[in-house]
N, C-alpha and C positions, 0 to 999 in steps of 0.2 A: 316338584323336585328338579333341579338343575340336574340336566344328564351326566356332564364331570364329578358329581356328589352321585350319584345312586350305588356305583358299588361298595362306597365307602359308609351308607346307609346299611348298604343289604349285609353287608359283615358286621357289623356296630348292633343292628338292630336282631338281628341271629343269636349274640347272646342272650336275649333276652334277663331275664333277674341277674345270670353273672356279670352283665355289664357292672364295671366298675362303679360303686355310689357314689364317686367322686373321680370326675374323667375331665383330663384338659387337651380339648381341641388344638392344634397347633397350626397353623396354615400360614401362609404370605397375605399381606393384605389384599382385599379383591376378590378372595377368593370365595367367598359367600359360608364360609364355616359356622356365621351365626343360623343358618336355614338349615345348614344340618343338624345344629343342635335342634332345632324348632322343631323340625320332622324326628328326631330319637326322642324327643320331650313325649310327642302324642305320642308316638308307640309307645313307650314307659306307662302313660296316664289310660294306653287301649286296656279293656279289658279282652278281645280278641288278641291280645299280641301272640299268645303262645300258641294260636293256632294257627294264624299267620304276618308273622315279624314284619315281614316286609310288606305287609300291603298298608300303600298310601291314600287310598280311595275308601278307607272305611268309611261308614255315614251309621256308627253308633252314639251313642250319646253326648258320650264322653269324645269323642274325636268332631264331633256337630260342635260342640262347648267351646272346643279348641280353638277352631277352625276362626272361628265368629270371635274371637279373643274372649272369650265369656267364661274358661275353664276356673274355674275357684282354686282348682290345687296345681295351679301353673302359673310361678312367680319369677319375673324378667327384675335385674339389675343390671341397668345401664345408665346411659349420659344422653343428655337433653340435646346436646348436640348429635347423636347416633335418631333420635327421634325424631329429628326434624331434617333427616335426610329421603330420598324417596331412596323405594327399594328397600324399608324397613319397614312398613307395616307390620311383619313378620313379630318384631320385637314391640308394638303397642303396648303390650302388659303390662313394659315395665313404667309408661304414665304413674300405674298405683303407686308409686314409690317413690318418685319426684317429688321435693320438697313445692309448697305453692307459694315460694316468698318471691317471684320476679320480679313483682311489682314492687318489693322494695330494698329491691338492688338499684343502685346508679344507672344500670347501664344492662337492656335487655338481652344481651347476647347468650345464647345457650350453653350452659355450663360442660366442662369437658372432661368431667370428675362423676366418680361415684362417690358419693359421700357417706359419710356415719349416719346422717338423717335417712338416708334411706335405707342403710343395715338394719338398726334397732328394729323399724319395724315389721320387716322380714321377718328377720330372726324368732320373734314374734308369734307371728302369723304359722310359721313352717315347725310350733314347735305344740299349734295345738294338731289335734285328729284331721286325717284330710277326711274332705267333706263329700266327696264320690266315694270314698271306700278303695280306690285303687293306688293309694300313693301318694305323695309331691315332688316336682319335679322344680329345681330353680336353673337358672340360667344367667349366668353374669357373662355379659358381653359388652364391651372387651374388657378383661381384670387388666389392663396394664391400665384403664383409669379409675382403678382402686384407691384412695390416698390410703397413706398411712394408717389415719384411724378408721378406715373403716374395712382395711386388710386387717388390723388386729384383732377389730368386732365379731369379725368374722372365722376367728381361727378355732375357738371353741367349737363351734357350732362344726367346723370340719371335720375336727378332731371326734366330737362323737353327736353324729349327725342321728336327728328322732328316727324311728324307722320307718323302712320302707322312703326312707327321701334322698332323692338324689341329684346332685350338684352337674351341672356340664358346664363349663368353664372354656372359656374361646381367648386365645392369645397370638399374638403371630411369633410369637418369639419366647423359650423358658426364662431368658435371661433378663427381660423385662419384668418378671414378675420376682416378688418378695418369695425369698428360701422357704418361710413356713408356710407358705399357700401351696406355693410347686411341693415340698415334700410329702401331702400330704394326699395330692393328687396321683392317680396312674397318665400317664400321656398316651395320648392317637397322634403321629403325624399324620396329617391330609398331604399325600403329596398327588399333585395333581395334574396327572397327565394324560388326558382328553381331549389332547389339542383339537382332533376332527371333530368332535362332538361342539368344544368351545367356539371354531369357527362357525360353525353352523348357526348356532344361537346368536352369535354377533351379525350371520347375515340376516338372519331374520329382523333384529331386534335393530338393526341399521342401517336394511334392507340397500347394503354395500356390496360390491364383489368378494368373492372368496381372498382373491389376493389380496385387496385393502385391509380383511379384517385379517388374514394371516399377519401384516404387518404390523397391524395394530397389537396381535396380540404377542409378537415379536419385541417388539419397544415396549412395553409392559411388563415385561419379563414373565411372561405368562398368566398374568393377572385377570382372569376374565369381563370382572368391573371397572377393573382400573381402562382395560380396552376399551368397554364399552364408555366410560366415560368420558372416555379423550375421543372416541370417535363422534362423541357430538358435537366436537366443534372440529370441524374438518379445515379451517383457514389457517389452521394451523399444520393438524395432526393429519400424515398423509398425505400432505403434500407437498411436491420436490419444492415448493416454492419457500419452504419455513428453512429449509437447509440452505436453496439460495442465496435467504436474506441474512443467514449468519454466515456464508462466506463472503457478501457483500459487507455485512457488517465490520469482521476482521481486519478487509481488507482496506477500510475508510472507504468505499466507494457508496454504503447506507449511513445516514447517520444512527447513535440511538432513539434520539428523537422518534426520526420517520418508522424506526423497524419497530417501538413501544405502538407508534399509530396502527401501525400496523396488523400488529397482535393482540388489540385493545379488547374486542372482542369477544376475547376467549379469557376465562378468568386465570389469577395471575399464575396460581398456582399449579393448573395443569399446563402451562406456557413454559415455569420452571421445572416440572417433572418431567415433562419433552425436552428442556433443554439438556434437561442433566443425560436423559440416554442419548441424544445425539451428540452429545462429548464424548460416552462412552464408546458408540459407533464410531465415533471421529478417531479416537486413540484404535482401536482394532483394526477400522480400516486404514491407520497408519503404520502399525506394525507388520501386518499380514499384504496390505497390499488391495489395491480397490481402483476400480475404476467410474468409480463416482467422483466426479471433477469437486464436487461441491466440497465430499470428504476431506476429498487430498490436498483443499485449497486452505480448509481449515487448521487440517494437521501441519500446513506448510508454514503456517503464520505463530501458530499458537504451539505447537508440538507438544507432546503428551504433558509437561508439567503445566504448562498451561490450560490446557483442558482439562487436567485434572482441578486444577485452582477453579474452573469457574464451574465445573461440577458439585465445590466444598461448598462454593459460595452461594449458589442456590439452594444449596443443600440445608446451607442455617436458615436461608427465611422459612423453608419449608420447615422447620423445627418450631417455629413459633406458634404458637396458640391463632386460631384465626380471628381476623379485626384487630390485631393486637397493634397493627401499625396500619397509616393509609396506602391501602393495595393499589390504587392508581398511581401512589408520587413512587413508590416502590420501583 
């Protein structure tokens, strides 16, 4: 269990049966909201829960079954792209439910949908007897890539769910999700603020200074993954040097050229999400006041509408589906 998650376990997991049988996670992305459904999923599927909710160290059956992804009444809906990221093994389950057509696709890139093929047989599965005797538990992570038909496949089955099964639902946003899914849910916000706990794990996990990962988790907007991920490529992230090279760049004294060589390294997209928050540092330390030369050279070139423009403008590629264009000529 992530320390920044444990008390939002240990009240979640507290209610034990009254937990709602259909509950949507809400978090900012990064935030690892899919592990805390995984950890409310075992306790739901423990048959010790009501003696003790919050213990994560069970080594019962059913919680041995889990653990080892092996639980039969523990069904994961997600995207092939969420599976082939690291830091998910957590979500393996939901392999069962991927369609096995890659091979005759065009083009093997990881799907970024949940699709109808993978509802029907869920729906399926979750509507015969669970097979330990304590329940099912499913888990759709993230619903906002739900498409259309397979948000609809799925409304009945909300609407009056077999018993004893219950749905946890992870989203960063209500507004991204379709009205008859959201109303059919109770909502948790995760709001999450463990900063001391979150720098800790970052130093650990990037065996950095305290200050480095404060900043990182700074420019993240408190993201703990999103930190951790941008702190792996440090030629960028964290160093006065990447601020340097866009007030050199502004200023004509870098080309783009030399400053893309520069940043090649680091893939494109955490390159754009660091850029976009140092616009937004750039605009703050323009209006408030800074004595970061780098800041004050950028906000002197570009001034807020400008930095807000090349904030928008990273912002679209970052919208797009990944591979969908060449990330180097980018």
């Amino acid at each position: 269990m992530y320390p920044w998650l444990t008390t939002h376990f240990e009240q979640l997991s507290a209610l034990n049966n009254e937990l709602p049988s259909k509950l949507l996670l809400l978090a900012d992305t990064g935030t690892g909201k899919s592990f805390l459904a995984y950890e409310l999923a075992r306790n739901l599927l423990c048959p010790n829960k009501n003696n003790e909710p919050s213990k994560t160290d069970c080594d019962c059956n059913s919680c041995t079954l889990f653990r080892s992804h092996n639980h039969p009444d523990y069904h994961v809906l997600t995207t092939e792209a969420v599976l082939a990221k690291e830091e998910t093994e957590h979500m393996s389950g939901g392999m069962r439910y991927i369609p096995d057509d890659r091979r005759k696709r065009s083009k093997g890139h990881p799907r970024e949908i949940i699709s109808i093929d993978q509802v029907r047989p869920l729906v399926d599965e979750i509507r015969a007897g669970a097979n330990l005797g304590f329940g099912k538990v499913v888990t759709i992570s993230p619903a906002e890539s739900l498409n259309t038909n397979a948000a609809n496949a799925l409304l009945k089955v909300l609407e009056e769910p077999p018993s004893e099964t219950y749905f946890l639902i992870t989203a960063n946003s209500s507004h991204s999700l379709a009205p008859t899914i959201l109303s059919r849910c109770a909502c948790y916000r995760l709001h999450i603020t463990n900063d001391h706990a979150i720098v800790d794990w970052l130093v650990a996990r990037l065996s950095c200074s305290r200050s480095h990962a404060q900043e990182l988790l700074k420019y993240t907007g408190g993201s703990p993954f999103e930190a951790l991920e941008a702190g792996q490529y440090t030629n960028i992230v964290g160093d006065s040097s990447f601020k340097s090279d866009l007030a050199a760049l502004v200023t004509g004294v870098l080309s783009p050229m030399e400053a893309s060589k520069r940043w090649l390294d680091s893939p494109v997209r955490i390159t754009l999400k660091w850029l976009q928050r140092s616009m937004l540092a750039t605009v703050k330390a323009g209006i408030e006041g800074s004595n970061v030369q780098d800041l004050t050279t950028i906000y002197r070139v570009l001034g807020p509408d400008g930095c807000i423009a090349v904030y928008q403008e990273a912002g679209e590629y970052l919208q797009w589906p990944p591979r969908s264009v060449d990330e180097e000529l980018f």
